[in-house]
Residue frames as qw, qx, qy, qz and C-alpha x, y, z in Angstrom:
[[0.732, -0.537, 0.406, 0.105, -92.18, 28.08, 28.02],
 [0.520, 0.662, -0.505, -0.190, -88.86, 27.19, 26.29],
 [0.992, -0.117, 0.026, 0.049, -87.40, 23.64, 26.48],
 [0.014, -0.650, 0.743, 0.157, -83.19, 23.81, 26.76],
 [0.818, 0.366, -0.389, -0.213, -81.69, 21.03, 24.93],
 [0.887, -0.341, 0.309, -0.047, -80.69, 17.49, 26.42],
 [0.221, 0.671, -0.675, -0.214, -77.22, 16.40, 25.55],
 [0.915, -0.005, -0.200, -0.350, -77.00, 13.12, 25.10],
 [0.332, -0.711, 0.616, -0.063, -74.92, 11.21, 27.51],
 [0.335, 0.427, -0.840, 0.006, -72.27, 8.22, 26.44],
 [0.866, -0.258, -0.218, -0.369, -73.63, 4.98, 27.69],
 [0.751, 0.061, -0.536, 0.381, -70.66, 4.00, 28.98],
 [0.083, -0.534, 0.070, -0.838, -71.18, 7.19, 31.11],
 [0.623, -0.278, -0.116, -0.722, -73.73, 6.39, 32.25],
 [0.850, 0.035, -0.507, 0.137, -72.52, 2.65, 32.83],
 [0.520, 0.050, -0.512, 0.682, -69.48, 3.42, 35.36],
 [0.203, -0.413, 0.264, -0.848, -71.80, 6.48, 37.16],
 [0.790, -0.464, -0.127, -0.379, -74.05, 4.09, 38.49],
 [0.874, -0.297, -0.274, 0.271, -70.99, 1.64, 39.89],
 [0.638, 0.092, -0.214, 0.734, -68.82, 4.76, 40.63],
 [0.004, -0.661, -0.595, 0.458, -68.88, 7.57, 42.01],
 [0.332, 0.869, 0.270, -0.250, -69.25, 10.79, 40.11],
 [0.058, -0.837, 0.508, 0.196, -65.22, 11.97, 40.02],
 [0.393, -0.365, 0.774, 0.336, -64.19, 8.40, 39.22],
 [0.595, 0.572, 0.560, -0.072, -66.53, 7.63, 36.74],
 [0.225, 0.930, -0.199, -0.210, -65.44, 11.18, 34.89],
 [0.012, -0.796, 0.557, 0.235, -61.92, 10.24, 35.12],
 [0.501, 0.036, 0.855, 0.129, -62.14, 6.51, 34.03],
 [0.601, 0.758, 0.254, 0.024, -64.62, 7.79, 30.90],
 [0.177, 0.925, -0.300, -0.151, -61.82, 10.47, 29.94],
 [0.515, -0.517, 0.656, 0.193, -58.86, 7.75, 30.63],
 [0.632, 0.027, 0.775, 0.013, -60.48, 4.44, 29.10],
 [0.357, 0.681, 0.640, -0.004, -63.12, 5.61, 26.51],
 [0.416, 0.885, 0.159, -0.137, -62.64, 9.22, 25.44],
 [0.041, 0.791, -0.562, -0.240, -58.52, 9.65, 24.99],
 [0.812, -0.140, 0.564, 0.050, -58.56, 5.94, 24.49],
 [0.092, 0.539, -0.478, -0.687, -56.64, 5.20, 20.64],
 [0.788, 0.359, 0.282, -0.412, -58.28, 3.80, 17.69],
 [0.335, -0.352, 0.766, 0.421, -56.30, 0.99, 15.70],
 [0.730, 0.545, -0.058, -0.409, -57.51, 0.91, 12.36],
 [0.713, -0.030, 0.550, 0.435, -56.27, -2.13, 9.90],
 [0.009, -0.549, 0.357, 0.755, -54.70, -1.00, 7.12],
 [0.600, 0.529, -0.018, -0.600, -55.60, -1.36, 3.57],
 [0.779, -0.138, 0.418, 0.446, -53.98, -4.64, 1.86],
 [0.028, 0.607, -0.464, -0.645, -51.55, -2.92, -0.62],
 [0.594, 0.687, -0.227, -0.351, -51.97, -3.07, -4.68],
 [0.908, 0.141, 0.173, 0.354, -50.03, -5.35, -6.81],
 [0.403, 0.729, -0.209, 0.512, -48.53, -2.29, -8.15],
 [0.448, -0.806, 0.233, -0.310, -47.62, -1.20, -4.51],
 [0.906, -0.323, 0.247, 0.117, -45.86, -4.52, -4.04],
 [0.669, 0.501, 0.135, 0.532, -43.93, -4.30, -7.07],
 [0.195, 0.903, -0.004, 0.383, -42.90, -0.92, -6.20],
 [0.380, -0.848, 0.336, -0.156, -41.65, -1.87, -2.79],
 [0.944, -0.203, 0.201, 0.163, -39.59, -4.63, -4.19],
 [0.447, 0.795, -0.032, 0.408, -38.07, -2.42, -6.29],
 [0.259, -0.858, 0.267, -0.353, -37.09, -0.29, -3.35],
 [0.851, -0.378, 0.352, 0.100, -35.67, -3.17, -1.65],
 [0.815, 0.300, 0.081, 0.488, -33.34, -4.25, -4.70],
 [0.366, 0.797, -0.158, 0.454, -32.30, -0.92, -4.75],
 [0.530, -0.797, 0.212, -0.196, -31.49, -0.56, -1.43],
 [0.908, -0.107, 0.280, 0.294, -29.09, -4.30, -1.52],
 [0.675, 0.505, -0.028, 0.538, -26.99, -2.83, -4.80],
 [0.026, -0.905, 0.223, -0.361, -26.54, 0.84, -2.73],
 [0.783, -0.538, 0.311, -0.033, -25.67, -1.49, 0.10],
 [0.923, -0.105, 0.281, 0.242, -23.47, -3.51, -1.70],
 [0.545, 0.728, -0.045, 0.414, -21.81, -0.78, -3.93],
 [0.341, -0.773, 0.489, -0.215, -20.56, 1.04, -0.27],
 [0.724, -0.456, 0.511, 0.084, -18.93, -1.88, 0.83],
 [0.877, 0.382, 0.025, 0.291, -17.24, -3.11, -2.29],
 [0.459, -0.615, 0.197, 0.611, -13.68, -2.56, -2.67],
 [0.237, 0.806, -0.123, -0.529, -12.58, 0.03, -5.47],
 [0.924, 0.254, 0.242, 0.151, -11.82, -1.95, -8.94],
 [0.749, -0.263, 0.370, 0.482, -8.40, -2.07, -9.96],
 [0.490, 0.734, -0.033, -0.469, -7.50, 0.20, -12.54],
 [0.953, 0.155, 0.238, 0.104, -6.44, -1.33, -15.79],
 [0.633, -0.116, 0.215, 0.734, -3.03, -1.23, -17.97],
 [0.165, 0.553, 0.273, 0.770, -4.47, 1.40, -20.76],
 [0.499, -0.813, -0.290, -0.071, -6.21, 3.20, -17.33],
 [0.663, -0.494, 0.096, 0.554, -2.58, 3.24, -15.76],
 [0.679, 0.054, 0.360, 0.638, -1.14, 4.61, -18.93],
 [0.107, 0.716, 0.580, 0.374, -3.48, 7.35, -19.48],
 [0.414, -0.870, -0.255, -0.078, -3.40, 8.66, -16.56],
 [0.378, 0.729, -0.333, 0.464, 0.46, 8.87, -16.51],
 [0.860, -0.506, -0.020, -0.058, 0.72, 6.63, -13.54],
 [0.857, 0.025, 0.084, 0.508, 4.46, 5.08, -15.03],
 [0.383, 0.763, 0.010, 0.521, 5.52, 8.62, -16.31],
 [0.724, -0.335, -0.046, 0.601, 8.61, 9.72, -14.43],
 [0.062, 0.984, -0.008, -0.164, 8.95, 14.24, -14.66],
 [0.622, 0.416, -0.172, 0.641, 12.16, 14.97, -16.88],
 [0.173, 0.634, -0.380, 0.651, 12.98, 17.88, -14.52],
 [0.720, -0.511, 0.433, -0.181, 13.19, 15.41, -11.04],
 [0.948, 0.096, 0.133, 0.273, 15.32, 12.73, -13.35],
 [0.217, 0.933, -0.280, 0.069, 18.72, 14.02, -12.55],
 [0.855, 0.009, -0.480, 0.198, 21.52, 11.91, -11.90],
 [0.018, 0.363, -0.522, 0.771, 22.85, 14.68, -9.22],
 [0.649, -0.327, 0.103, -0.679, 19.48, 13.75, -7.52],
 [0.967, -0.012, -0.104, -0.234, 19.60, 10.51, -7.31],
 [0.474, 0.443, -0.549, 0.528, 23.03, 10.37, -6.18],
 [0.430, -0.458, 0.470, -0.620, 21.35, 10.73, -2.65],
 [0.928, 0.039, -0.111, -0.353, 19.49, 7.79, -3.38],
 [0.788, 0.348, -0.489, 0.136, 22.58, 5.63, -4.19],
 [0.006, -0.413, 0.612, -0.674, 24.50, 6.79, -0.93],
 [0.708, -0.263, 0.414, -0.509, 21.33, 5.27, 0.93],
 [0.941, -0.008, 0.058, -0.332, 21.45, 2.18, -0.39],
 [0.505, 0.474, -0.633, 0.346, 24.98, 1.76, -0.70],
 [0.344, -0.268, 0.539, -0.721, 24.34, 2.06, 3.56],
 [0.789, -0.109, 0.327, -0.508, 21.25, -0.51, 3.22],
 [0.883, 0.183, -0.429, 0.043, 23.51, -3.51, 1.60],
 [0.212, 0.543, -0.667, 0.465, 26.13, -2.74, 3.69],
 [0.587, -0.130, 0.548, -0.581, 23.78, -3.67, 6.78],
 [0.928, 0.085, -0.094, -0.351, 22.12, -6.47, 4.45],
 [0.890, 0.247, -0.321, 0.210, 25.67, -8.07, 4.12],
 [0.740, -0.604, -0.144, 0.258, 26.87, -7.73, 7.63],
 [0.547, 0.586, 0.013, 0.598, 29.63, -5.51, 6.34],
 [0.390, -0.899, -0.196, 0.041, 31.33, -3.49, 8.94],
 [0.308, 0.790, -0.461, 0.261, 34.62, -1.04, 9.49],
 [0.433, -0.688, 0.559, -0.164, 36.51, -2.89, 12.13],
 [0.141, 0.569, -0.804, -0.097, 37.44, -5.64, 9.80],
 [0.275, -0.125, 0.929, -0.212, 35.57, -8.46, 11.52],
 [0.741, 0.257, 0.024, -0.620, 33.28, -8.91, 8.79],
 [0.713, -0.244, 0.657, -0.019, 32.41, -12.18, 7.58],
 [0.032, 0.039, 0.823, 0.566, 32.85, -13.91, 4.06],
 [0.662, 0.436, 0.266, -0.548, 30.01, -13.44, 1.80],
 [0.312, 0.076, 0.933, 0.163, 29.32, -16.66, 0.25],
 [0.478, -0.202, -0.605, -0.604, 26.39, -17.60, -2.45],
 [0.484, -0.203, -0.827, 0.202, 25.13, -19.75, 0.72],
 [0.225, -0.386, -0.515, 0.731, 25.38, -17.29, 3.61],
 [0.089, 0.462, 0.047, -0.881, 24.04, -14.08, 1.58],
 [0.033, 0.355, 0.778, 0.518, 22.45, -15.94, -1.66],
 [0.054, -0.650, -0.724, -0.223, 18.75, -15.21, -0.59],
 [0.152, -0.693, -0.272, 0.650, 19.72, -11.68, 1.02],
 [0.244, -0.239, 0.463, 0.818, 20.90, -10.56, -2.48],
 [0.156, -0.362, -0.706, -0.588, 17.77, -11.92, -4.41],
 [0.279, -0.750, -0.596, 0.071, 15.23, -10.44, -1.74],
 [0.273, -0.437, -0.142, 0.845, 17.27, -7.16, -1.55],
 [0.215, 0.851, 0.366, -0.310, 15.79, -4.15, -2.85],
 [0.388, 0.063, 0.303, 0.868, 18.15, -2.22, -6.11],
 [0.102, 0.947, 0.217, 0.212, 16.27, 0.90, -6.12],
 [0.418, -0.817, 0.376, 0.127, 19.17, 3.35, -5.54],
 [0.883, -0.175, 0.356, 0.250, 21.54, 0.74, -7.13],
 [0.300, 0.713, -0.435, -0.461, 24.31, 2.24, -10.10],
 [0.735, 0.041, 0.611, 0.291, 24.72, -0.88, -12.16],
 [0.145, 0.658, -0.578, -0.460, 26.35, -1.21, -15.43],
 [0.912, 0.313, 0.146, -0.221, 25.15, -3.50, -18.21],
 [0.367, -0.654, 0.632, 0.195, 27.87, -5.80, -18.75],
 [0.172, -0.151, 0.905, 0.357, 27.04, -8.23, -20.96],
 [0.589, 0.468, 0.217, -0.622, 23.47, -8.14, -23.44],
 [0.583, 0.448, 0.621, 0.271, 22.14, -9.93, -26.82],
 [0.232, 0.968, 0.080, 0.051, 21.37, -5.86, -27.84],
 [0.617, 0.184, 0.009, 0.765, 25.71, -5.08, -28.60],
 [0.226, -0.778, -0.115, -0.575, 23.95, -1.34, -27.75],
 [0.691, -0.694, -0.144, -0.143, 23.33, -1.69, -24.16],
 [0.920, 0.064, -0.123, 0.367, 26.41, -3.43, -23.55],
 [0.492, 0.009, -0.152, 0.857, 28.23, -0.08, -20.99],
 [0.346, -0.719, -0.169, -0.579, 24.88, 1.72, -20.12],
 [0.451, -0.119, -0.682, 0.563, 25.60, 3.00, -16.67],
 [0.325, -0.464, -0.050, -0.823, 23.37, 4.76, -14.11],
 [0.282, -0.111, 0.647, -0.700, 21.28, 4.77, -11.17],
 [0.138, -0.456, -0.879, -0.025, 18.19, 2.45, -10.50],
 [0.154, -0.234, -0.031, -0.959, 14.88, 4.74, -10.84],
 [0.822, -0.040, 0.192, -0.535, 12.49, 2.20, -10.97],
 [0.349, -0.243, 0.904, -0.030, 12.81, -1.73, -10.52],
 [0.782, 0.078, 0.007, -0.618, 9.87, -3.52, -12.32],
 [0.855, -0.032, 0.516, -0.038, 9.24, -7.06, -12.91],
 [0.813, 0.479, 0.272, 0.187, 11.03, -6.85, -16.55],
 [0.387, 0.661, -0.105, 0.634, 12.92, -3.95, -17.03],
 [0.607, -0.273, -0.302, 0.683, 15.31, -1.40, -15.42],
 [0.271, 0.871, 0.169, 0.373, 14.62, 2.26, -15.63],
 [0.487, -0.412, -0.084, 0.765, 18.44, 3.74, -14.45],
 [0.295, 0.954, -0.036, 0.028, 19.34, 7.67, -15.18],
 [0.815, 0.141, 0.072, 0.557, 22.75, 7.86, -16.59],
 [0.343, -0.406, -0.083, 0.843, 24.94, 11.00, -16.20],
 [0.140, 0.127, 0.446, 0.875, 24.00, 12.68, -18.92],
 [0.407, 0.206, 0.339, -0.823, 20.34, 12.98, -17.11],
 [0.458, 0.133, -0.682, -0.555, 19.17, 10.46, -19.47],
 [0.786, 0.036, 0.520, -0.332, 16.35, 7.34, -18.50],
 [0.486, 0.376, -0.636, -0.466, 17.05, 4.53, -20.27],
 [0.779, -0.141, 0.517, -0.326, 15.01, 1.26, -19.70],
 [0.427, 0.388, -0.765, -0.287, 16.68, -1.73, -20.33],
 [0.871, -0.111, -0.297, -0.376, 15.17, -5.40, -20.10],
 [0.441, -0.729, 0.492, -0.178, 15.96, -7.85, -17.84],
 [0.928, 0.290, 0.221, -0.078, 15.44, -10.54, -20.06],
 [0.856, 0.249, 0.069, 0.447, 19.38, -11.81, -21.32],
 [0.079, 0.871, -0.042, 0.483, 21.00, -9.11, -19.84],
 [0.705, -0.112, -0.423, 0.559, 24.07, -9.31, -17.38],
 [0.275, -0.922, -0.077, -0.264, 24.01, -6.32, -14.46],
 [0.552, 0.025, -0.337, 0.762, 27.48, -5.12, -12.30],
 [0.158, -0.878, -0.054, -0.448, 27.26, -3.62, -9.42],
 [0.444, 0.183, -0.613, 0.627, 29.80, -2.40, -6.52],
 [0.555, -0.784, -0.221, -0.168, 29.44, -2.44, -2.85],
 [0.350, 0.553, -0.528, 0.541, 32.11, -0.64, -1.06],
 [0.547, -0.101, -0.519, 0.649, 33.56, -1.26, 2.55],
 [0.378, -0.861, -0.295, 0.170, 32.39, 1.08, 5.28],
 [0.284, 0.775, -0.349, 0.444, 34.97, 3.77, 5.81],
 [0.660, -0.447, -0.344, 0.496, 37.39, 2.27, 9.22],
 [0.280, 0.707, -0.354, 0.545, 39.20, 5.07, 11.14],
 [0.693, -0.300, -0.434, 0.491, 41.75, 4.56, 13.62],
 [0.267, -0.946, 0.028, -0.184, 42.92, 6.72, 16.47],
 [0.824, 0.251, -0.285, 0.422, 46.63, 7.43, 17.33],
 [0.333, -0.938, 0.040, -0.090, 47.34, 8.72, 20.34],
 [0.658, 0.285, -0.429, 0.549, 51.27, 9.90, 21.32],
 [0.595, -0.687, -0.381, 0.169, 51.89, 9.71, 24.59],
 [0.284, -0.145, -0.083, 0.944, 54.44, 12.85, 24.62],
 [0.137, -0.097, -0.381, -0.909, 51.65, 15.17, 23.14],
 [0.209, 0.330, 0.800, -0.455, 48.52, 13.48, 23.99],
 [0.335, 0.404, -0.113, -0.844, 46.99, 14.22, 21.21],
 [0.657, 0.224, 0.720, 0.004, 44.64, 11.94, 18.62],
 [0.148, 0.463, -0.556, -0.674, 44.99, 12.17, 15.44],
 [0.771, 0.344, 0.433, -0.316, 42.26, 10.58, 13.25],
 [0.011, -0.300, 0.741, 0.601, 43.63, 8.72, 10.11],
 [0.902, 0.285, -0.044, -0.320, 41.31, 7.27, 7.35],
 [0.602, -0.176, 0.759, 0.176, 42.71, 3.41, 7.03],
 [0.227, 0.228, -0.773, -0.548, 43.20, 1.83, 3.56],
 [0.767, 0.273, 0.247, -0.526, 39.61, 0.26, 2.48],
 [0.531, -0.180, 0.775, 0.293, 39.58, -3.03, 1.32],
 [0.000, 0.088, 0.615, 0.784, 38.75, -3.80, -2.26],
 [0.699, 0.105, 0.246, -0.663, 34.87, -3.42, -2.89],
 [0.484, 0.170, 0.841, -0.172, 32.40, -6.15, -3.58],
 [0.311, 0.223, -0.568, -0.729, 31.71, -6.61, -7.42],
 [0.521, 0.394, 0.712, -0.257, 28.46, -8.47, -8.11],
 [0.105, 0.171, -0.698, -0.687, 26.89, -9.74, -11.36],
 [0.523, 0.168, 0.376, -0.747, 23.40, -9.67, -11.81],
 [0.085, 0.162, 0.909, 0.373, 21.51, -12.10, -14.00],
 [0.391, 0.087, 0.143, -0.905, 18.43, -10.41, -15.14],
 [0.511, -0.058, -0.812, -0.277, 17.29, -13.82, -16.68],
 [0.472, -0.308, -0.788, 0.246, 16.91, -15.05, -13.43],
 [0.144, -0.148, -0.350, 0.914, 16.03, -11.70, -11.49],
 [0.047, -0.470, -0.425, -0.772, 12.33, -11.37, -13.55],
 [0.374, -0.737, -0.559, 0.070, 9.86, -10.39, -10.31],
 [0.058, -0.887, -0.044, -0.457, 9.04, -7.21, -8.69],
 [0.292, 0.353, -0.581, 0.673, 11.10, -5.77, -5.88],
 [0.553, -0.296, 0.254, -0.737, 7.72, -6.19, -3.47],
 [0.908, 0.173, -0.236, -0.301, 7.44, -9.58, -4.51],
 [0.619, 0.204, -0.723, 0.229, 11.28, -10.61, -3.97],
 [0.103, -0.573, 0.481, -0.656, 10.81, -9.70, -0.48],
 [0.765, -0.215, 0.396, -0.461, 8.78, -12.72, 0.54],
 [0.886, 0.378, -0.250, -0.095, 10.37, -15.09, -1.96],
 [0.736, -0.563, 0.374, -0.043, 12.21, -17.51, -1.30],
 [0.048, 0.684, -0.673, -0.277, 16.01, -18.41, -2.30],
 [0.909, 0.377, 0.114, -0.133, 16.08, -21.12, -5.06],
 [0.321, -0.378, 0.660, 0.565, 19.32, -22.56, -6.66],
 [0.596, 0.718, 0.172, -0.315, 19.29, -22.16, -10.19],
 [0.619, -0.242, 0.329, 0.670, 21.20, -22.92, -13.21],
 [0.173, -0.796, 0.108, 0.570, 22.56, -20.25, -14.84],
 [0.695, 0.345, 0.534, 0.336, 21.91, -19.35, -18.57],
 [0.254, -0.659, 0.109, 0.700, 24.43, -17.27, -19.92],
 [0.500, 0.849, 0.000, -0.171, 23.56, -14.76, -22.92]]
């Protein structure tokens, strides 16, 4: 005779077959007991392990905190290197920049209420003081009227660049010359709109457009003494009386 081998059945099996019946018993062992998962505690981690994940943390804060920073400022020798200020000789033409002037001859005109039909008002220190010193002179042809340097003293040209100290104009000759603002006396003209009238004759019916006689222009005298700040800067500043120390 041969003996077949007894498996050995699960006591918990065995448990739930006597109070169930055969099918629930099965499917409550398979549910509860055999697919059931097994939570194991982990190991407590290493000193080194700690150490390693504080590491990880620090690093994580700097990555965190390097994205979100804002980008540092580059410095003067940084600016200079890189040819930030440097201005192409073949775009510094004074024929170019003759567009320039034409606009901004157009944006005082509007700053100082200037118009062709005559009904413009006096411009006073008072009424227009703080429009002048908050106006923008890029674009501007001034003409160095009075300096400590006897040189300077009849440089004319266009405003290239405005800074807080100096002027960089191009003069006809296609030249850049930067002159300080520091004792240094600036002229510049603003002209009248152009007026034109219409004449109509009443045989003919006809109009005939004349250009009217333009009044004088508007001579201004800068004081670069008093003018040192950037042209972003005057724009929020506010109009100060000042006295007035002539070179």
């Amino acid at each position: 005779m041969t003996s077949t081998p007894t498996s050995k059945t699960h006591i918990a099996q065995t448990l739930l077959s006597r109070a169930h019946s055969p099918d629930t018993a099965s499917q409550q062992f398979t549910e509860r007991i055999k697919q059931k998962p097994l939570f194991l505690r982990a190991t407590s981690p290493s000193a080194q392990d700690n150490r390693s994940r504080r590491r990880l943390e620090r690093l994580r804060k700097k990555e965190y905190f390097l994205r979100h920073q804002r980008p540092k400022p580059l410095s003067a020798r940084q600016k200079r290197s890189s040819g930030l200020y440097d201005m192409p000789k073949e775009e510094c033409k004074h024929s170019i920049f003759k567009g320039l002037h034409s606009l901004w001859i157009t944006y005082m005109q509007e700053i100082l209420d200037l118009k062709s039909d005559r009904k413009s008002g006096l411009v006073t220190p008072s009424s227009h003081g703080a429009k002048l010193v908050s106006a923008d002179y890029h674009g501007a042809e001034v003409e160095v009227v009075r300096s400590r340097c006897p040189s300077r003293v009849g440089m004319k040209g266009i405003v290239a660049r405005d800074t807080k100290f100096t002027f960089d104009i191009v003069t006809e000759n296609d030249e850049v010359k930067t002159i300080p603002k520091e004792h240094t006396i600036f002229r510049f003209v603003v002209p009248f709109p152009t007026m034109e009238l219409a004449v109509t004759e009443d045989e003919t019916q006809l109009q005939e457009i004349a250009t009217a006689v333009t009044p004088t222009p508007l001579v201004f005298e800068l004081h670069g003494s008093q003018f040192e700040n950037r042209a972003v800067d005057r724009a929020n500043k506010k109009f100060k009386w000042r006295n007035i120390d002539y070179v």
